[in-house]
TIMAR-130539 format. One record per residue (C-alpha): x, y, z; residue in three letters. Coordinates in steps of 0.02 Angstrom, whole numbers, padded with zeros to 5 digits, always signed. Layout:
# TIMAR-130539
XYZALA
...
This chain:
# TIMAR-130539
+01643+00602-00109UNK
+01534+00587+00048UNK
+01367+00526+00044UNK
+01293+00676+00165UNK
+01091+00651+00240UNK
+01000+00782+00201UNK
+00841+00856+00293UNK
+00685+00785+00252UNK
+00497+00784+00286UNK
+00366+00665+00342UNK
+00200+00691+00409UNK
+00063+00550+00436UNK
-00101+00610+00516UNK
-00240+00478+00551UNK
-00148+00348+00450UNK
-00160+00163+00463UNK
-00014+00061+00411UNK
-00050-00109+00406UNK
+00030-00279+00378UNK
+00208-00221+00310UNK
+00358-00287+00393UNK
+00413-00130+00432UNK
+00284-00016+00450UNK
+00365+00136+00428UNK
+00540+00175+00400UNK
+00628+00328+00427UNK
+00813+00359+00376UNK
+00961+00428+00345UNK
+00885+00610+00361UNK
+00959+00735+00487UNK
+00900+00929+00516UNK
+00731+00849+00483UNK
+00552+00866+00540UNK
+00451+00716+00539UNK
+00283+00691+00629UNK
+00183+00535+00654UNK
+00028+00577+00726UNK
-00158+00482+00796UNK
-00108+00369+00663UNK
-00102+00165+00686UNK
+00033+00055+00650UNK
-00004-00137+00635UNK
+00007-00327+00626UNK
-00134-00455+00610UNK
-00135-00626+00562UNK
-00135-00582+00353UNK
+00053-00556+00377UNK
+00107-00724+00445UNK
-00034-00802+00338UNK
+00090-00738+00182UNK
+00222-00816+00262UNK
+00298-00658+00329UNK
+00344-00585+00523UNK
+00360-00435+00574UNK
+00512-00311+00627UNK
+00469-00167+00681UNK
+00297-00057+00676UNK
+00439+00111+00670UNK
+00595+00110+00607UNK
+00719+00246+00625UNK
+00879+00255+00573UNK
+01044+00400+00580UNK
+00857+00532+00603UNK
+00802+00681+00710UNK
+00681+00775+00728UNK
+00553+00648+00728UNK
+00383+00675+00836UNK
+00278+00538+00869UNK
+00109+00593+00958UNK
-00037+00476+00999UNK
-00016+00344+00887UNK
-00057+00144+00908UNK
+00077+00011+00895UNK
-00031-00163+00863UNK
+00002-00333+00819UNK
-00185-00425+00830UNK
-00125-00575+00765UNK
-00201-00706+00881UNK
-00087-00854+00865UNK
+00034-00935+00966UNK
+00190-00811+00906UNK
+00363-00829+00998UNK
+00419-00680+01070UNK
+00562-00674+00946UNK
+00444-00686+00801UNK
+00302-00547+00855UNK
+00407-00393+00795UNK
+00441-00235+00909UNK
+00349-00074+00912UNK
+00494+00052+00885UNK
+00662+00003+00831UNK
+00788+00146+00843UNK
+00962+00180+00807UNK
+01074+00348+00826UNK
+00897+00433+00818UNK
+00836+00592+00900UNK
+00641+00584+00922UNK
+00515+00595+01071UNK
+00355+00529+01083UNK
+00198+00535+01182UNK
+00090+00384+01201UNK
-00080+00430+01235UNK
-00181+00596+01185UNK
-00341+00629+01301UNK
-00374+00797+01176UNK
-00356+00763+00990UNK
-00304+00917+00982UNK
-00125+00921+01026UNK
């Protein structure tokens, strides 16, 4: 037997993730809609305080049809991080998406 993705769904509006090593994690999900939108995705010092770093603010894995529109990728943590330790903003991997940094009307 096969293990086959499936098509899934995930919409975020005006979220705020915050402090998770990986933010948000899509995968394994093809024929899929997805949309991640005005929403904020981020790091401050509370993570490595915990004794944590961070990977990645989005991950996507084996996706499509994921829409990412207007949202913030943050890590505030003032400290003297190495590069390799601050995380990366979106980490993807045979993934079909587009995304759109900045929205001048909310309304899109």
């Amino acid at each position: 037997m096969t293990d086959t993705p499936a098509g899934g769904l995930m919409c975020a509006f005006n979220s705020y993730f915050e402090n998770n090593i990986i933010n948000v994690d899509i995968t394994g999900f093809v024929d899929q809609y997805s949309l991640l939108k005005n929403s904020t995705l981020l790091w401050d010092v509370a993570l490595y305080n915990k004794g944590y770093t961070p990977a990645s603010c989005l991950h996507m894995w084996n996706a499509s049809g994921v829409n990412i529109l207007c949202c913030d990728f943050l890590n505030n943590a003032n400290l003297n991080i190495g590069v390799n330790d601050r995380g990366v903003g979106v980490l993807a991997d045979i993934t079909d998406f587009y995304i759109k940094g900045s929205c001048a009307d909310q309304l899109l």
